[in-house]
N, C-alpha and C positions, 0 to 999 in steps of 0.2 A: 506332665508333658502336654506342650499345647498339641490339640486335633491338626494332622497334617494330610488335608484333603481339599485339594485343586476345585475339584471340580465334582459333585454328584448329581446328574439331572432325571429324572424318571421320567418316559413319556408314560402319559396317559394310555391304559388298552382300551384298543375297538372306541378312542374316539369320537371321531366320526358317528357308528353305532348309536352311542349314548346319548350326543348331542341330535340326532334324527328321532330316535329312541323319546327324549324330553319333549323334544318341539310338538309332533304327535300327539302323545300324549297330554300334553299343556292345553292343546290347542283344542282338544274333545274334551277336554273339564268343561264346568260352568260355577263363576264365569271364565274363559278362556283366560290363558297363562302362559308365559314367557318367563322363564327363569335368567337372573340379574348374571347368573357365575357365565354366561355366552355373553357380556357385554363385549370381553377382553379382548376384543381379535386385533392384530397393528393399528385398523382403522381408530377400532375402539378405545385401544390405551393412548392414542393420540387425542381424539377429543376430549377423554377424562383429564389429559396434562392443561385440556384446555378451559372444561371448564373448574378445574384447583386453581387459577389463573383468575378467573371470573372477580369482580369486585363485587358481589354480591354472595361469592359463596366464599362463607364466611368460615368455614371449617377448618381451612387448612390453614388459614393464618392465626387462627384460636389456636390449635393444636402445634404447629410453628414455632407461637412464643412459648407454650408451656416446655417444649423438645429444648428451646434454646437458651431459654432463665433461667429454667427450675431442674438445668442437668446435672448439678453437683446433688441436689436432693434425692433424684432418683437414681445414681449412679452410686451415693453410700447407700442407700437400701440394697439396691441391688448386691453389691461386694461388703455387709458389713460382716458377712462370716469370713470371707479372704480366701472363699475355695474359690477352684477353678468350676466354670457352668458355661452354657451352648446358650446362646442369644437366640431366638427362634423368633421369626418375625411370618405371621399367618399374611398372607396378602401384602406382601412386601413394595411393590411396587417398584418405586423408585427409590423409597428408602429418603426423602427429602427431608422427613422430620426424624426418623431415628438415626440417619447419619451423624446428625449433633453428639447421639448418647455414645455413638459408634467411635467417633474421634474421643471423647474423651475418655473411654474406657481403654485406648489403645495408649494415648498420651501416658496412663497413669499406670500405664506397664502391667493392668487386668489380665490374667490368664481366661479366657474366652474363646469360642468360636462364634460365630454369627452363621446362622441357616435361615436366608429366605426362602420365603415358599408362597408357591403366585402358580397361578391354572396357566399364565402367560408365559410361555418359553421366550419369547420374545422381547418382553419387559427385563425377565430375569438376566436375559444375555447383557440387555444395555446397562443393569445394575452392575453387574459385575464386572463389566469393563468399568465403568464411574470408580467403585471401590478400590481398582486395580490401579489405577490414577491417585485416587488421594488418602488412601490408610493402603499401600501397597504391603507391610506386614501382615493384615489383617489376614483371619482364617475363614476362609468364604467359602459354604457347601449349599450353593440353591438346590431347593426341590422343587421340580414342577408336577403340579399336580394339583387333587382335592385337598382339605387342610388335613383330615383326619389319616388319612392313607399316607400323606408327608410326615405329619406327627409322627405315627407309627413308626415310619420309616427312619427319623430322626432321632427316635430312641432305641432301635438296633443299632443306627451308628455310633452312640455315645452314653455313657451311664453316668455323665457327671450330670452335676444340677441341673435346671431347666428353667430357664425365664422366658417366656412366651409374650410375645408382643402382639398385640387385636389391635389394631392405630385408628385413625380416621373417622371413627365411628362407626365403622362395618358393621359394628354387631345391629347399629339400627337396618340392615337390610331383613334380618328375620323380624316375624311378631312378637311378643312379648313371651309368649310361651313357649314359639323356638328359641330363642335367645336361652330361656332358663333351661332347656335342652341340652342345646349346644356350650353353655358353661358347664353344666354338669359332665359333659362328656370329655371337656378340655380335662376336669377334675378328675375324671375317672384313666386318666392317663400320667400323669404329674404324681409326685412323690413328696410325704413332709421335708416343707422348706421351699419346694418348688416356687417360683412368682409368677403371676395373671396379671400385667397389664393391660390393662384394656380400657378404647376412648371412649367416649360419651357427649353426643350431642346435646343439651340440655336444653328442656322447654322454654320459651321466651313469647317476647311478642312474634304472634303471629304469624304480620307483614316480615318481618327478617325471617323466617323460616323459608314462606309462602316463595319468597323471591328471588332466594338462591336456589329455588328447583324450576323455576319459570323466570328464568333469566329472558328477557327481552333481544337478547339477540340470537335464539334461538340454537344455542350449541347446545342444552340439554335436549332440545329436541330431538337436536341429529344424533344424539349417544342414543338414544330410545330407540331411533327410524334405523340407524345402523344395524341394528340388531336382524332387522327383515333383509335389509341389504344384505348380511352375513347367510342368512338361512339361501337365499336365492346361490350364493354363489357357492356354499358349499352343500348344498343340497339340492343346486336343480330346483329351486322353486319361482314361481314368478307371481312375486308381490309386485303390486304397483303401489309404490308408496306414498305417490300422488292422491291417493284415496284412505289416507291415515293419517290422522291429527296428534299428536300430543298433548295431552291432557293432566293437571295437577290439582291435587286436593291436599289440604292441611286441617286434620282436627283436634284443636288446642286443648281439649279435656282428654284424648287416650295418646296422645302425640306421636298419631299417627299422621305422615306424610307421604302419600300413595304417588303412582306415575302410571298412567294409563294411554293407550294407544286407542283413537277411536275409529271406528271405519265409516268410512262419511258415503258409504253406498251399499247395497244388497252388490255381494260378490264370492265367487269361489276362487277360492288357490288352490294351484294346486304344489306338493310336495312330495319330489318321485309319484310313488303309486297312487296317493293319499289324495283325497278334496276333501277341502276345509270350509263348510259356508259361514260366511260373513252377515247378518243383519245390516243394516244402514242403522247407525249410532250403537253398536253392540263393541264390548271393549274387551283389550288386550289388558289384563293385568301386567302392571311392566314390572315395579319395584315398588320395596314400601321402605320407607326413612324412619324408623323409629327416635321417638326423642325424649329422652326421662329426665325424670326429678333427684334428686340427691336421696329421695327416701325409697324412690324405685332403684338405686344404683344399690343400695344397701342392703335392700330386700334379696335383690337377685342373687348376690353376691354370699347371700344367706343361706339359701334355697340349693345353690348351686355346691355349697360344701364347702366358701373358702372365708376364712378371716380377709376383713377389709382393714387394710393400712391405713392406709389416708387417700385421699383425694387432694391431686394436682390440677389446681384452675388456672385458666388465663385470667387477666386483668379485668375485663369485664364480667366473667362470670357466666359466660355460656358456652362452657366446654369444661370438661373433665379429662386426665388421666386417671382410673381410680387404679390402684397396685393394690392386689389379693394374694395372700399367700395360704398354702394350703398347710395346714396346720399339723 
């Protein structure tokens, strides 16, 4: 019997708290730190659509054509045993590129449910009106929330299979050592047979990395700068953001791709109670892009506790779906 559940949303507790709680926090390390999961606020998930748009960020139309060529490959993995399983999609977004896998698993009369899960209540509501429109059968339970607390929560709600979807390359937002963490932990939740897909930015030249994070027309800037915008309005602080630069590095031997905010004056913020001093040229950790090789996808993948299937590429060769199952 397919899952028949409208609608499941969790808010987040205390919030607020947690997000004042991080910033604080973040902002007394050395060196200073802003965590990437507060990009999302309306403002935020609007410039991201913007810069997925970008002709120079080349990710989403890598990972695009893999969703939209190679759907009958990963859609008989997916269903080659014929049971019924929950489609769980970590950071779901918009859902543009697993939409593909979603139609046709619906076409082909798959018993499935699909659960996104996005920290954005905001994103999720406009996903689920989208899917309400063009797979109206479809069995849609968004969670909003962290992944691991949604996880959890999405295997109280169901005990069939589990295919979990990591898309876009998110997993390069931790380092290489959270990465092998956080697969492990996806592992230690999942059951033999379970599936892990997850994307994979792949190392290349350089300049095309370098230039899809330092886009010229400066909308990656404003997803970084928006972030202070967001702390001002929901925290009562006052940043001037007029006195903070945008800053990107790329290093082709650990494929790391960092995002930093720079402060271009000796200054205090403050936040509620809190003063924060600033140096002149002292930096905000923003994000780091993680980007591996086919023999780092394998390793991790090793480490992490799951057998690797295969890996799905685009045509050129700088992007991965790789599909893990737990053995």
């Amino acid at each position: 019997m397919s899952l028949q559940v409208d609608s499941v949303v969790k808010e987040i507790e205390n919030y607020e708290g947690n997000f004042h709680k991080d910033v604080i926090e973040g902002l007394n390390t050395y060196p200073k730190k802003l965590y990437s999961k507060y990009f999302y606020d309306p403002i935020g998930d609007r410039l991201f659509q913007d810069i997925m748009q970008m002709p120079e960020y080349y990710l989403t139309d890598c990972e695009l054509e893999i969703f939209s060529k190679r759907t009958l490959e990963m859609a008989e993995l997916i269903s080659a045993d014929y049971s019924a399983f929950d489609l769980i999609e970590l950071g779901a977004g918009d859902a543009l590129k697993s939409s593909h896998l979603l139609r046709h698993l619906s076409k082909s009369d798959i018993d499935y449910s699909y659960m996104p899960i996005d920290i954005s209540g905001n994103i999720l509501t406009v996903l689920c009106e989208k899917l309400s429109e063009e797979i109206p059968n479809l069995d849609t339970v968004p969670l909003e929330g962290e992944y691991f607390e949604m996880l959890n929560e999405a295997m109280k709600i169901s005990e069939r299979r589990k295919v979990v979807l990591f898309l876009g390359g998110n997993i390069g937002n931790m380092d290489v050592e959270e990465a092998q963490l956080f697969c492990a932990e996806i592992r230690r939740r999942l059951s033999p047979g379970d599936l892990f897909i997850i994307g994979f930015d792949l190392k290349k030249n350089p300049h095309t990395i370098l230039s899809a994070y330092n886009d010229k027309s400066g909308i990656t800037s404003a997803f970084n700068i928006n972030l202070l915008h967001r702390i001002n309005r929901e925290l009562g602080a006052n940043f001037d953001t007029r006195y903070f630069q945008h800053y990107q590095t790329y290093d082709p031997i650990s494929g790391a791709c960092r995002s930093f905010l720079v402060s271009l004056t000796n200054q205090y913020v403050h936040i509620k109670r809190d003063s924060i001093f600033f140096k002149e040229n002292e930096l905000i950790d923003m994000e780091i892009s993680q980007k591996y090789s086919l023999e780092e996808i394998q390793r991790l993948s090793s480490l992490a506790g799951f057998e690797l299937l295969v890996n799905l590429n685009d045509n050129k060769g700088w992007f991965v779906d790789s599909i893990w199952r737990v053995a």
